[in-house]
Wavefront OBJ file of the C-alpha trace (Angstrom):
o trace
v 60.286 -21.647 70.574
v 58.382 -24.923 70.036
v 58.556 -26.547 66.785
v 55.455 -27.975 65.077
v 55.294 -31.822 64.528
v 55.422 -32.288 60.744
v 54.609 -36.129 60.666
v 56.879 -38.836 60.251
v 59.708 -39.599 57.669
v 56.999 -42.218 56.468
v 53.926 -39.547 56.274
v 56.127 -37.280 54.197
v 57.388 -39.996 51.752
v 53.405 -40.505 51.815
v 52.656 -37.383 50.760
v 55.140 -36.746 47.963
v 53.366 -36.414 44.396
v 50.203 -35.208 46.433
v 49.806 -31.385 46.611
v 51.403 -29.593 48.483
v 49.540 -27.950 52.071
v 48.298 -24.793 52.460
v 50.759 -22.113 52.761
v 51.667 -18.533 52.386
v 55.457 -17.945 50.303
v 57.239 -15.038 51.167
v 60.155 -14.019 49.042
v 62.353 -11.697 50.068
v 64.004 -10.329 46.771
v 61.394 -10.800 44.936
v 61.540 -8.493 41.663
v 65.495 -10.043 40.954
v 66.576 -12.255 38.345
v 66.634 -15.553 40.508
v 62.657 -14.934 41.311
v 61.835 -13.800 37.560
v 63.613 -16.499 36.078
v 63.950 -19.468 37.662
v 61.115 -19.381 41.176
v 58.168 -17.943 38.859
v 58.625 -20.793 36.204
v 59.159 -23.228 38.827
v 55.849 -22.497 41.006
v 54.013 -21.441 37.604
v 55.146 -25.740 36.983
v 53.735 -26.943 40.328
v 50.112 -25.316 39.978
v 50.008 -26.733 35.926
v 50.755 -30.291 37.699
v 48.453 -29.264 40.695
v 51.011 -29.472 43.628
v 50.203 -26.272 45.223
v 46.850 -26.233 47.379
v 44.081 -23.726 46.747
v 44.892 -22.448 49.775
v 48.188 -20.926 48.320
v 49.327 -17.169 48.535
v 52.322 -15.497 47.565
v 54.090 -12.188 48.706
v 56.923 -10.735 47.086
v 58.936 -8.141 49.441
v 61.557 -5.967 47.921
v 62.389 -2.489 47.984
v 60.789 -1.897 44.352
v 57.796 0.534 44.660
v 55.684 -0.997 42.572
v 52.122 -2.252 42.635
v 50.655 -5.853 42.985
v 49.753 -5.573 39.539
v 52.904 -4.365 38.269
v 54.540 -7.132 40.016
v 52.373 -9.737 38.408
v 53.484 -8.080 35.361
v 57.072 -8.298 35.900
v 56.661 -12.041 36.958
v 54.106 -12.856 34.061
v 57.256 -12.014 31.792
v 59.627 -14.155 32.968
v 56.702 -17.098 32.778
v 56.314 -16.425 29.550
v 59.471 -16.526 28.428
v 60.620 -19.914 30.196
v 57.501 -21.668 28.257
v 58.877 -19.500 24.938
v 62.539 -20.547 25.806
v 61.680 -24.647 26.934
v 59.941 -25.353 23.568
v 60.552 -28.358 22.090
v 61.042 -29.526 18.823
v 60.472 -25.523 17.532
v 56.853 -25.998 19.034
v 55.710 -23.090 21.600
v 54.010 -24.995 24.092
v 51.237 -22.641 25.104
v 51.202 -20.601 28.269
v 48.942 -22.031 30.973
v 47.270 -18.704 31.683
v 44.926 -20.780 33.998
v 47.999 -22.022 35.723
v 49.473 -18.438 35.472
v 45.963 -17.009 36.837
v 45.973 -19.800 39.683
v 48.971 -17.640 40.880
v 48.565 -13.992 40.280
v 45.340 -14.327 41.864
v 46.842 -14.908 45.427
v 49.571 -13.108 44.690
v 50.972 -9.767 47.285
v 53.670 -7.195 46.892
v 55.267 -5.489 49.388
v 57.618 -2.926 49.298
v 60.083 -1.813 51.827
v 63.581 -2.036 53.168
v 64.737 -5.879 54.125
v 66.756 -4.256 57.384
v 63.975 -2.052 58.588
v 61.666 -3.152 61.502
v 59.115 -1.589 60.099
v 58.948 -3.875 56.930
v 58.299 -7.062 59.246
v 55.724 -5.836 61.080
v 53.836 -4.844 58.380
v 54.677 -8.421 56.715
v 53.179 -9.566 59.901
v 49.937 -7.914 58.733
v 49.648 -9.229 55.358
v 49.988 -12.717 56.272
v 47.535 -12.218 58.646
v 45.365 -11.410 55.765
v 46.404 -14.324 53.598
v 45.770 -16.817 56.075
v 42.410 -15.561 56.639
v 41.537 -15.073 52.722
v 43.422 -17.834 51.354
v 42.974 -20.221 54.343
v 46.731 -21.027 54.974
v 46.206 -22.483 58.313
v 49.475 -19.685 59.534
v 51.829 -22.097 57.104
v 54.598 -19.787 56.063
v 57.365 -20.321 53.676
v 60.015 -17.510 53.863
v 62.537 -17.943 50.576
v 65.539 -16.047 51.072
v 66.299 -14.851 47.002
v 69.181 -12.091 48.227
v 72.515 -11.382 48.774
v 74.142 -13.404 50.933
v 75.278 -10.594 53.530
v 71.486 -10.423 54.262
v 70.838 -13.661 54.832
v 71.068 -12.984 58.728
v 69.763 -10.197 59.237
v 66.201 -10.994 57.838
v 66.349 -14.261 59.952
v 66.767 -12.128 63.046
v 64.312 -9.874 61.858
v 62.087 -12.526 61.282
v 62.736 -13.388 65.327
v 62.398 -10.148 66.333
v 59.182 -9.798 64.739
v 57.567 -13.215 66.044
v 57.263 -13.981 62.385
v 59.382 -17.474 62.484
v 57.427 -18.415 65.697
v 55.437 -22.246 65.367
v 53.563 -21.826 68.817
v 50.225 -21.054 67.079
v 50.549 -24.398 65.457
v 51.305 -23.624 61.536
v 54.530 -24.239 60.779
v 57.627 -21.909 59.537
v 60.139 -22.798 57.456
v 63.192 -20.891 55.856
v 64.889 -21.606 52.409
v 68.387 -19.750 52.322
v 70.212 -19.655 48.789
v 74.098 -20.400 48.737
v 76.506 -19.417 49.101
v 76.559 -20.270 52.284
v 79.298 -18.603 53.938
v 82.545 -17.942 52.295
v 84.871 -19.616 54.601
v 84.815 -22.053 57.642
v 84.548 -19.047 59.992
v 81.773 -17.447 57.765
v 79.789 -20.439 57.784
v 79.892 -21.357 61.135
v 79.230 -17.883 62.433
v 76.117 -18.061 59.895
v 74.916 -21.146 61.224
v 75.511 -19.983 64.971
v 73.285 -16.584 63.860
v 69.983 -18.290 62.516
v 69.779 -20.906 64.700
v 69.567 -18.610 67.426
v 65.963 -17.594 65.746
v 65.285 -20.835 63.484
v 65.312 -24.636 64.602
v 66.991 -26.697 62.412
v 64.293 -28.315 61.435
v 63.085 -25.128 59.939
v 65.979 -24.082 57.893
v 66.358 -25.858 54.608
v 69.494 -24.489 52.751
v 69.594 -24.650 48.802
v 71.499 -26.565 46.529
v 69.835 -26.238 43.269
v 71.878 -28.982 42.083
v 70.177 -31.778 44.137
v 67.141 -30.742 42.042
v 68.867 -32.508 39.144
v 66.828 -36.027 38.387
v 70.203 -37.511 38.048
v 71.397 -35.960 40.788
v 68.418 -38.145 42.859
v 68.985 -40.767 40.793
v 72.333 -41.597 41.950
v 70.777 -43.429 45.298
v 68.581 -45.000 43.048
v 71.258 -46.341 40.464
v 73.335 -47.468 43.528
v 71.025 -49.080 45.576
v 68.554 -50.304 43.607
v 70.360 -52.397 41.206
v 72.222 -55.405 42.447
v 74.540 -55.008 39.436
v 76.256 -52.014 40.964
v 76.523 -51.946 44.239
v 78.499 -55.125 44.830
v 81.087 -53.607 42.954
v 80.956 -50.108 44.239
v 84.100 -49.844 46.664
v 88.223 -50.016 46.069
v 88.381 -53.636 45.434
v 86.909 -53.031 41.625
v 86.640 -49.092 41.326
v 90.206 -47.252 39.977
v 89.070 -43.994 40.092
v 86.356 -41.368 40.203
v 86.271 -38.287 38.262
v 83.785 -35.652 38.739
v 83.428 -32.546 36.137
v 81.147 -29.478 36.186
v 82.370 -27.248 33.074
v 80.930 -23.944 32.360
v 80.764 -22.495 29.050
v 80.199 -19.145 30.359
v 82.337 -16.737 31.752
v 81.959 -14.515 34.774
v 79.529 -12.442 32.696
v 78.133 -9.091 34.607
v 79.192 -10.923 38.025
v 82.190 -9.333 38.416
v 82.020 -7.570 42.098
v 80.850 -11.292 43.097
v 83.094 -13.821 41.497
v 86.210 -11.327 41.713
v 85.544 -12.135 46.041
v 84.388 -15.380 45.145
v 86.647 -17.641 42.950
v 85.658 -21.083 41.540
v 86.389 -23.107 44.830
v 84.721 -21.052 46.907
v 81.710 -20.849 44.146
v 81.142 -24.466 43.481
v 83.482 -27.082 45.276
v 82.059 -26.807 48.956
v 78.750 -26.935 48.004
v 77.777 -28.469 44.614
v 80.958 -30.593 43.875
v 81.239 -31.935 47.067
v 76.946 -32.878 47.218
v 78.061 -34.818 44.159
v 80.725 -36.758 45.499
v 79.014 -37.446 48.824
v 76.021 -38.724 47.195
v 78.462 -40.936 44.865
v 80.667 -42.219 47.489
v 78.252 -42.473 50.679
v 76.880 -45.582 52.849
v 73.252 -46.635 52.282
v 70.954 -45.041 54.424
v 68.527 -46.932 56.342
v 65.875 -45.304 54.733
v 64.987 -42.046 52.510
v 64.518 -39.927 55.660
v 66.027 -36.798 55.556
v 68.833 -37.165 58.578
v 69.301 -40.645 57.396
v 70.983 -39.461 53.875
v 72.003 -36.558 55.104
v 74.122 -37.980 57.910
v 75.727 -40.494 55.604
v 77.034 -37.778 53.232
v 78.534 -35.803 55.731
v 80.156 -39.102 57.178
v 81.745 -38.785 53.289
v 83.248 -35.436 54.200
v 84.571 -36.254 57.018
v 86.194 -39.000 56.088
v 87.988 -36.933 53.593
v 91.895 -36.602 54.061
v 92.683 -32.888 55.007
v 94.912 -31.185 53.172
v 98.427 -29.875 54.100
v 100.267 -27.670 52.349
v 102.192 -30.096 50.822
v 99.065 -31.515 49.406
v 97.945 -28.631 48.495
v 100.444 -27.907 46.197
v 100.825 -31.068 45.098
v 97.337 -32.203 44.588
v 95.458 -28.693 44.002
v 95.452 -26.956 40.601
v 93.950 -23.113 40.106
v 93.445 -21.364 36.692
v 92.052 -18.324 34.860
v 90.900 -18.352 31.463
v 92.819 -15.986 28.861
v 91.202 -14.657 25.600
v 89.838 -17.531 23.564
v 86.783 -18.580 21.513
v 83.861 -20.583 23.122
v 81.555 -22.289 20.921
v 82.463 -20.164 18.174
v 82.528 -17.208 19.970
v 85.203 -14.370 20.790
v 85.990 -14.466 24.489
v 88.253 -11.830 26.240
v 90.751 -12.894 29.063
v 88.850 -12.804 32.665
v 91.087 -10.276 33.152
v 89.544 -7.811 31.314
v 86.597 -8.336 32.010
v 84.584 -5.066 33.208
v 84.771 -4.616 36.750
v 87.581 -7.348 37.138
v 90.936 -6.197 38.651
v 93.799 -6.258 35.344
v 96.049 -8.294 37.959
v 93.097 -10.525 39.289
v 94.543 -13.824 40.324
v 91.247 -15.203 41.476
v 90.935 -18.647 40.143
v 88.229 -19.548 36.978
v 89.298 -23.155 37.298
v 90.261 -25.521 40.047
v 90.728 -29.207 40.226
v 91.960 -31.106 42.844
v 93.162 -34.784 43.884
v 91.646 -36.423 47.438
v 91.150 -39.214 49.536
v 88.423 -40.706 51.335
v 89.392 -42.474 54.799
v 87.285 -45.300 55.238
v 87.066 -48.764 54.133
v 84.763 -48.654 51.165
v 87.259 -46.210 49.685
v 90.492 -46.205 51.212
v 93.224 -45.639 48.066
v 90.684 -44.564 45.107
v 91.678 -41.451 44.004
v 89.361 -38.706 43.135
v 89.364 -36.079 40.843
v 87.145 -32.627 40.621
v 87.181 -30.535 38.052
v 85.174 -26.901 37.407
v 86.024 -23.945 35.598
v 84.329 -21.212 33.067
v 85.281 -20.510 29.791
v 85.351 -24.357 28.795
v 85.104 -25.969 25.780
v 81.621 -27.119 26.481
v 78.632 -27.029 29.694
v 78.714 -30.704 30.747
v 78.486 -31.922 34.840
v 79.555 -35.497 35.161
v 80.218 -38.111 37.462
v 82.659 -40.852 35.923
v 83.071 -44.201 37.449
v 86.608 -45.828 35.922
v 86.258 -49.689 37.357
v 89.970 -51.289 37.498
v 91.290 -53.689 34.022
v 90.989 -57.139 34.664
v 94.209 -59.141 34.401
v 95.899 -58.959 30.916
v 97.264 -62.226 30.465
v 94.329 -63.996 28.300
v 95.069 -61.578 25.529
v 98.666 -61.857 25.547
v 99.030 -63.676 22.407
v 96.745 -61.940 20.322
v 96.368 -58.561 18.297
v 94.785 -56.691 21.634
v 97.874 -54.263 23.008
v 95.648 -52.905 26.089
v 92.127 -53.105 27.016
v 90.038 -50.485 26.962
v 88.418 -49.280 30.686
v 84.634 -49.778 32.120
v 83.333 -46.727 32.185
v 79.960 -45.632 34.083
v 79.065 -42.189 33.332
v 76.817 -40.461 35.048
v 75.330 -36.872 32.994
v 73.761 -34.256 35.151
v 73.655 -31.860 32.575
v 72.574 -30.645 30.133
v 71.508 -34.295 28.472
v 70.474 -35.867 31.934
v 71.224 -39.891 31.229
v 73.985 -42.333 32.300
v 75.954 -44.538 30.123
v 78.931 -47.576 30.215
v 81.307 -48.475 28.414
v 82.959 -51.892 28.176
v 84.491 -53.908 25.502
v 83.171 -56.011 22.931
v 84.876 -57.949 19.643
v 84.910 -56.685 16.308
v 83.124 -59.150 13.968
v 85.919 -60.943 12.462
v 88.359 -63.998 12.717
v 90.889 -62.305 14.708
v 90.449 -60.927 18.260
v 90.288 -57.396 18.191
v 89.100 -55.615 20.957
v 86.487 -51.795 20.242
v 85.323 -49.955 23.243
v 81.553 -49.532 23.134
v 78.881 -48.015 25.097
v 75.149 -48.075 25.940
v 73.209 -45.116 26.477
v 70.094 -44.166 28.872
v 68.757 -40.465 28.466
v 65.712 -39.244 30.246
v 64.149 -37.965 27.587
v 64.341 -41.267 25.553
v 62.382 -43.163 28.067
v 59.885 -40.688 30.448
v 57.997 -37.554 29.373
v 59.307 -34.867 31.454
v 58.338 -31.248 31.462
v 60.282 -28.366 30.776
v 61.603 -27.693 34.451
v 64.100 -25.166 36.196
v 65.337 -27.874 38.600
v 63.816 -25.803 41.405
v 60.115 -27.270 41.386
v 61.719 -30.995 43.210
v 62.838 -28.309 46.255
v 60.016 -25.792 46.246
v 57.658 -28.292 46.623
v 59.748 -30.391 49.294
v 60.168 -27.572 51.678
v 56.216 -26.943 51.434
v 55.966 -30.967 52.044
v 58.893 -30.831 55.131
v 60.928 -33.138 53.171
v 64.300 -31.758 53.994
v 66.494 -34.628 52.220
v 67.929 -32.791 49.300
v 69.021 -29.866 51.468
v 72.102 -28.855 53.225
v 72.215 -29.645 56.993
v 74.366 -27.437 59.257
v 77.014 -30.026 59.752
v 77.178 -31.013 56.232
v 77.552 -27.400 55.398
v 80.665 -26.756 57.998
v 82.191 -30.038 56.702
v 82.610 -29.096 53.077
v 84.047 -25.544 53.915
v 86.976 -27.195 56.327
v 87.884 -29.288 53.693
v 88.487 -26.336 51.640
v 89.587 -23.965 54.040
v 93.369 -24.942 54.155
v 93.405 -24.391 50.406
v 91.803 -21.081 51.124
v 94.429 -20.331 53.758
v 97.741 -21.197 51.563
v 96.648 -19.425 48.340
v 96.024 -16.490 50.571
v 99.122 -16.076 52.525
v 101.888 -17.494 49.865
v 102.675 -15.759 46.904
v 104.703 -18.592 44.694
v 101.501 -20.859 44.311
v 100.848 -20.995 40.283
v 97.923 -19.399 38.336
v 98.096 -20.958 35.148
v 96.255 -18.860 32.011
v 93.972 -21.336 29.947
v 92.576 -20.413 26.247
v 88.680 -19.626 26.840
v 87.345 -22.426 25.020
v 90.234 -25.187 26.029
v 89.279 -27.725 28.572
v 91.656 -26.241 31.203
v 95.502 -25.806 32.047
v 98.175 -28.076 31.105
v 98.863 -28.555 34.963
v 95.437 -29.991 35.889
v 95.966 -32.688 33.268
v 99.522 -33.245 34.912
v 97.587 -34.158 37.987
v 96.321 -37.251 36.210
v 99.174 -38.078 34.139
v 101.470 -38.643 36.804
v 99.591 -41.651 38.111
v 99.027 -43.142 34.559
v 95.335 -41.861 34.096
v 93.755 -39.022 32.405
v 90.798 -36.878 32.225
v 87.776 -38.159 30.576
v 86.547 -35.334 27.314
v 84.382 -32.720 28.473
v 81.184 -34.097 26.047
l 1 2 3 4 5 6 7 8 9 10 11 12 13 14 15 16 17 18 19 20 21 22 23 24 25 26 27 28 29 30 31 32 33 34 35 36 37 38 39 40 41 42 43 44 45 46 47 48 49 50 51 52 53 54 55 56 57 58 59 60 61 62 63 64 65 66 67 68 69 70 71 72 73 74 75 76 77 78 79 80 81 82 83 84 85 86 87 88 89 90 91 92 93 94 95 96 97 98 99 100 101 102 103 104 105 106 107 108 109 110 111 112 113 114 115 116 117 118 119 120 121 122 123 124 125 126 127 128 129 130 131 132 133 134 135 136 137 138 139 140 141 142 143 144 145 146 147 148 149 150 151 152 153 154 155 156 157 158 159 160 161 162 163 164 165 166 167 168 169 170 171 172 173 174 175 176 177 178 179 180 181 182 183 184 185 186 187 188 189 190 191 192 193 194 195 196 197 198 199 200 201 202 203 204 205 206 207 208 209 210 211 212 213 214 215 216 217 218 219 220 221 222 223 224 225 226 227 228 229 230 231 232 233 234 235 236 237 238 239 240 241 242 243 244 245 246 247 248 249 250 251 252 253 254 255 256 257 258 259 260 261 262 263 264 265 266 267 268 269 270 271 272 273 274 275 276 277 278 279 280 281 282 283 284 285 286 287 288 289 290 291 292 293 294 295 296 297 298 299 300 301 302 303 304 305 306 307 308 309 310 311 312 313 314 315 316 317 318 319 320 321 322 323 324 325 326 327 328 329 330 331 332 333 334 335 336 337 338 339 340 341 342 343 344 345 346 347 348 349 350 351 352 353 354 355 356 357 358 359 360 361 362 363 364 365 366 367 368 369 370 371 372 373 374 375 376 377 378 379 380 381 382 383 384 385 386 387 388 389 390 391 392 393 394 395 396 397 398 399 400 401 402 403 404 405 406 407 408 409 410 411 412 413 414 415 416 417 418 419 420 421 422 423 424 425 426 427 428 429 430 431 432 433 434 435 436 437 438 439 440 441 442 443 444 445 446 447 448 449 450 451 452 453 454 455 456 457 458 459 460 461 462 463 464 465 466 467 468 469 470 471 472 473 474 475 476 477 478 479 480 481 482 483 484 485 486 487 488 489 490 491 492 493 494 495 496 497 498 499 500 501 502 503 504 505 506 507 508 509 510 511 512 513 514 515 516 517 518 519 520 521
């Protein structure tokens, strides 16, 4: 298999912000919620800003027998009701039905079953027919919007069908959803099965976090701002604390999250994307391997765990009955379809380490759970107190911490917070902060968060997407965690009030070094 040259790093940070080239999408789960809700609205965005070429098609495949109009039906819906849902200000911004039409008019369905030959060969037909009607110069982009346990299978099917071959000169790229793998073994065997069809080049695994602007924006902050960097390493940074709460519970996800559990469902992938784009090396340039090799570097660099440290540095949860913003929750536990003696974890936070020498001794701290108090992601930078002794003789008892908080979500902005001196003829110290939000200082457009990705796969801009290495990395950092809560019986599983901000014991895990979590705002 020969893969297509798609232009230097240079050429594709050249053609960002110009639309996209001709292609043909292909998504494979096509009539579910992910595709309704959040792929729709997010193409539906690109053609309104005029990112996707005229020589665009689109083919749903599912096993739904339905027809292309009926599909463009089902799809219209979901349109409609992210521009409905996105208003602001009480406003209904209009629906683009030329955008909308843009779409449905090169839009396919196909129906049939995602592990039967048959279905690929007669995919094979219809994209014959969209590159000659459409012009899509045999540019395909397969999106993989199903279950995980198919993930493989439709790549080899894919292979068996000559569908993911790049001889005849378009190119063929795959974007496969997470989870990815649910264990070190998992993943790896994964990896070992679609790369046996798919260069890596071609695979471009989803984190629909790194679609976040703030997310980006953290290489941006860093390096592009001589105020920060300098003091980005252990000599002036105490701590790090990194928080993605969930207001909601496991809602009708039961059969999932009950095999699933909140390290498995966020820590390998989107915590860990967050810390390794927080605590990583500059990269030479914005080239995809470039960043991508200096997060992994992150991972790897990260202390394992023993059991020892697992117990002692590793906190699980799982929310009881409660109230969340105002409303009745009931225990996980009885939640329909959840085992009444479940002890898969809701919450987790943890304690680690990072090896190196930019790091070496700053703790930090993850957080993520459901049922919280509030939905807020957050990357908190505590820098170390300066000495004490200047304010010894004066009304100040302790000095207040510099704080640089970085909000993903939902208000995407950073602040600080330092100290300053109430007005006055004695010295009294007030802790006070400045505040950046997005939406204060650029117009941006309602947006799922998967338009940045869409449109960088169709590009061949692979930075904000998992490599294979990256992907193992954060799995064998979890995977002794994995292994001990498995096999011993005596490791705790606190209960936390739905609507609390965790258990006791995860605050424990701050208190015993003198610190404390930050409020989940």
């Amino acid at each position: 298999m020969a893969a297509v040259n798609n232009g230097s790093e240079r050429d594709i940070a050249r053609r960002r912000g110009a639309t996209a080239p001709p292609c043909t999408m292909v998504i494979f789960g096509s009539s579910g919620d992910l595709t309704k809700r959040l792929l729709m609205p997010a193409l539906y965005n690109l053609a309104k800003a005029g990112l996707l070429a005229k020589q665009f098609a689109l083919i749903g495949v599912d096993r739904a027998e339905q027809s292309t109009d009926a599909f463009r039906d089902y799809l219209a819906e979901g349109v409609r009701r992210f521009v409905s849902d996105t208003a602001m200000g009480g406003t209904t911004e209009p629906f683009d039905a030329e955008a909308w039409e843009f779409i449905a008019a090169r839009m396919y369905h196909l129906s049939g079953d995602l592990l039967d030959n048959k279905t690929y060969s007669e995919l094979g037909k219809l994209l014959e027919t969209t590159a000659k009607e459409h012009n899509t110069n045999g540019n395909v982009l397969f999106y993989l919007a199903v279950g995980s346990r198919l993930f493989g299978p439709i790549v080899d099917h894919l292979g068996a069908a000559g569908l993911a071959n790049e001889e005849g000169g378009g190119w063929r790229r795959a974007i496969i959803e997470k989870p990815f793998g649910s264990d070190l073994a998992s993943a790896r065997a994964l990896n070992a099965q679609i790369l046996k069809t798919l260069d890596e080049s071609q695979i471009y695994r989803m984190d629909h976090f790194l679609g976040k602007e703030t997310v980006q924006n953290i290489m941006v902050l860093r390096f592009a701002n001589g105020i920060f960097e300098p003091l980005w390493s252990r000599d002036h940074i105490d701590h790090v604390q990194i928080s993605v709460a969930e207001t909601v519970g496991v809602e009708h996800r039961a059969a999932f999250y009950e095999a699933t559990g909140a390290l498995r469902d966020m820590v390998p992938n989107h915590v860990f994307q967050l810390l390794s784009l927080t605590a990583m090396e500059p990269p030479n340039s914005f080239a995809a391997d470039a960043v991508r090799t200096e997060k992994t570097k992150v991972l790897g660099a990260i202390i394992p765990f023993e059991e020892d440290d697992v117990r002692r540095n590793v906190v699980r949860g799982q929310y009881a009955a409660g109230s969340v913003v105002g409303h009745p929750v009931r225990a996980y536990r009885e939640e329909e379809g959840v085992n009444p003696q479940s002890n898969t974890e809701t919450y987790v936070a943890l304690r680690l380490g990072i090896d190196n020498w930019r790091w070496a001794g700053v703790p930090f701290y993850l957080r993520t759970g459901k049922s919280l108090t509030r939905r807020s992601t957050e990357i908190a930078i505590q820098f170390k107190n300066v000495p004490f002794a200047l304010f010894r003789d004066t009304g100040v008892d302790t000095l207040n911490p510099n704080v640089l908080a970085l909000q993903i979500q939902p208000n995407e902005g950073i602040s600080l917070q330092f100290g300053a001196k109430h007005p006055g003829t004695e010295i009294q110290l007030g802790a006070v902060r400045m505040d950046f939000r997005y939406s204060d200082y650029f117009r941006t457009a309602p947006s799922t968060g998967y338009e940045t990705l869409v449109y960088d796969c169709m590009v061949g801009d692979a930075m904000l997407f998992n490599r294979a290495d990256g992907v193992e990395a954060g799995w064998e950092i979890v995977q002794p965690i994995l292994d001990l809560w498995q096999r011993a019986k005596d490791v705790p599983l606190p209960f936390y009030p739905a609507g609390s901000v965790g258990p006791d014991a995860a605050e424990e895990l701050l208190w015993r070094s003198g610190r404390q979590w930050r409020p989940i705002a």
